[in-house]
C-alpha positions in Angstrom: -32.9 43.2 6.4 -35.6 43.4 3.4 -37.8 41.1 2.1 -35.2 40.3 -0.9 -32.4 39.7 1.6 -34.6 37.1 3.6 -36.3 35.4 0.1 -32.7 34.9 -1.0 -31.0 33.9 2.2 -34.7 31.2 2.0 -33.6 30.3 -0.9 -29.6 30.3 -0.7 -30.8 27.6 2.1 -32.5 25.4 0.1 -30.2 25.4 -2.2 -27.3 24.2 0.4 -29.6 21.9 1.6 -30.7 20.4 -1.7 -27.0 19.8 -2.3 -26.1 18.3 0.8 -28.9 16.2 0.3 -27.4 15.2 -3.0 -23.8 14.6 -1.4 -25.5 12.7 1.6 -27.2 10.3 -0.8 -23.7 9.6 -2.9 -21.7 8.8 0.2 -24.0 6.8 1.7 -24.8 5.1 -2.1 -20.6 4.7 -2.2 -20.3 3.3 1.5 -22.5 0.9 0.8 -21.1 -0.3 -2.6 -18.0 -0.5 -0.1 -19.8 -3.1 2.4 -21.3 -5.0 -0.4 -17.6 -5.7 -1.9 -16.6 -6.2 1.4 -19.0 -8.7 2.0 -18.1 -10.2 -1.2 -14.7 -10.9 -0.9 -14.9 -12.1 2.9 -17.4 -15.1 0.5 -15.3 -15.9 -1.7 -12.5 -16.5 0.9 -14.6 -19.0 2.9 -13.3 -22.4 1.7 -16.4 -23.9 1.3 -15.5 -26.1 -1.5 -15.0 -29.4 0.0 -12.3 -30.3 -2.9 -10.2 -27.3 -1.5 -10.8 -28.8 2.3 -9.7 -32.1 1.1 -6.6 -30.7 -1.2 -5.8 -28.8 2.4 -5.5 -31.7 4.5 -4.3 -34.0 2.3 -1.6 -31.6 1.0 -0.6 -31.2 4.7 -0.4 -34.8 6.1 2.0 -35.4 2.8 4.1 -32.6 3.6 4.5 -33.9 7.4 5.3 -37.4 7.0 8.3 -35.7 4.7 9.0 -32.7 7.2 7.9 -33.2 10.7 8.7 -29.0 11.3 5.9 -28.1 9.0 2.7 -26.8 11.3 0.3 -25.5 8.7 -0.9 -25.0 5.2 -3.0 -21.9 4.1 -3.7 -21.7 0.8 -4.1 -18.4 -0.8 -8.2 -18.0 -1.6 -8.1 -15.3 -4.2 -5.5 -17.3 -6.3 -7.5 -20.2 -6.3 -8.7 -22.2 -9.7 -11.1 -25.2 -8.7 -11.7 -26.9 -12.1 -14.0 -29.6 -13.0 -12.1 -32.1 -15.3 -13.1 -35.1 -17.6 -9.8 -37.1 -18.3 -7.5 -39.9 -17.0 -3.6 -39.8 -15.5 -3.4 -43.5 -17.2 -6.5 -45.2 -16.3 -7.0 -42.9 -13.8 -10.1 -40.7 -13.7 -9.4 -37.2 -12.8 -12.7 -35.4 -12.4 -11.5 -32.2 -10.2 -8.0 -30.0 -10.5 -7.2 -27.2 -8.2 -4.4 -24.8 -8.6 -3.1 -21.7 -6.5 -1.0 -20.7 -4.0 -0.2 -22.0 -0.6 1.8 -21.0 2.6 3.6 -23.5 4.1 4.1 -22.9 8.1 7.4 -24.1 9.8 7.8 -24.1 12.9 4.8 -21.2 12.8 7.3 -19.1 10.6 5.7 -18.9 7.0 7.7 -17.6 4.7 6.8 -17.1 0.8 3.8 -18.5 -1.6 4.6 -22.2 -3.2 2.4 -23.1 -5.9 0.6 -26.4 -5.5 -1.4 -28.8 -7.8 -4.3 -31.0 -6.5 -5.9 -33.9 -8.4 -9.3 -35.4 -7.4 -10.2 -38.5 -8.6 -14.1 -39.8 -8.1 -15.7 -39.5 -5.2 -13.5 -36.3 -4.1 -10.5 -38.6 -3.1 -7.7 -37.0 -3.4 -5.2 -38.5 -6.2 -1.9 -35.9 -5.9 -0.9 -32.8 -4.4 2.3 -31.0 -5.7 4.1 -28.1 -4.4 6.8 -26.5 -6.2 8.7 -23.1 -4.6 8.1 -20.3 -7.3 
């Protein structure tokens, strides 16, 4: 081997390393974007509204007095729309309105989304909850 062939297998090196450096760098750069969205999402699922908690439970004490069989109600957190709300159902102050899907439970079998509607009144109480099949 001459002194060429080792500069240029030196530098043949370097140059594989440089570029596995690079592609080191970009996947860790692009696992952690992963984690961070990741992260993100598991958030925004967390029902940590308390007019979403009081919709919930609400929702689900209406629909057992009408159908003993029902067991649960998990509403669908990435469809959810909490909005604030300045107007009256008669003379009726509705301040909150949440909208989305839910899964109604019977008999632990859930079977497809139903929308719902929840109106909060002051105070959080809870003023209607609607569920239509879609």
């Amino acid at each position: 081997m001459t002194s060429t062939d080792v500069a240029g297998s030196r530098s043949s090196r370097a140059l594989l390393r440089g570029r596995f450096m690079r592609i080191t760098r970009s996947a860790l750069y692009a696992a952690g974007l992963a984690l961070l969205s990741c992260s993100a999402q598991a958030q925004s699922q967390a029902p940590a509204d308390p007019a979403v908690d009081a919709c919930k439970s609400t929702g689900l004490l209406a629909l057992q007095e009408r159908s003993p069989e029902i067991t649960d109600l998990v509403l669908d957190m990435e469809s959810l729309a909490v909005s604030k709300a300045d107007t009256k159902v008669g003379d009726v102050p509705v301040k909150t309105v949440v909208l989305g899907e839910a899964y109604i439970s019977r008999k632990q079998q859930t079977g497809k989304p139903d929308r719902f509607v929840c109106l909060l009144g002051e105070k959080g109480k809870v003023l209607l909850t609607f569920f239509t099949a879609q």
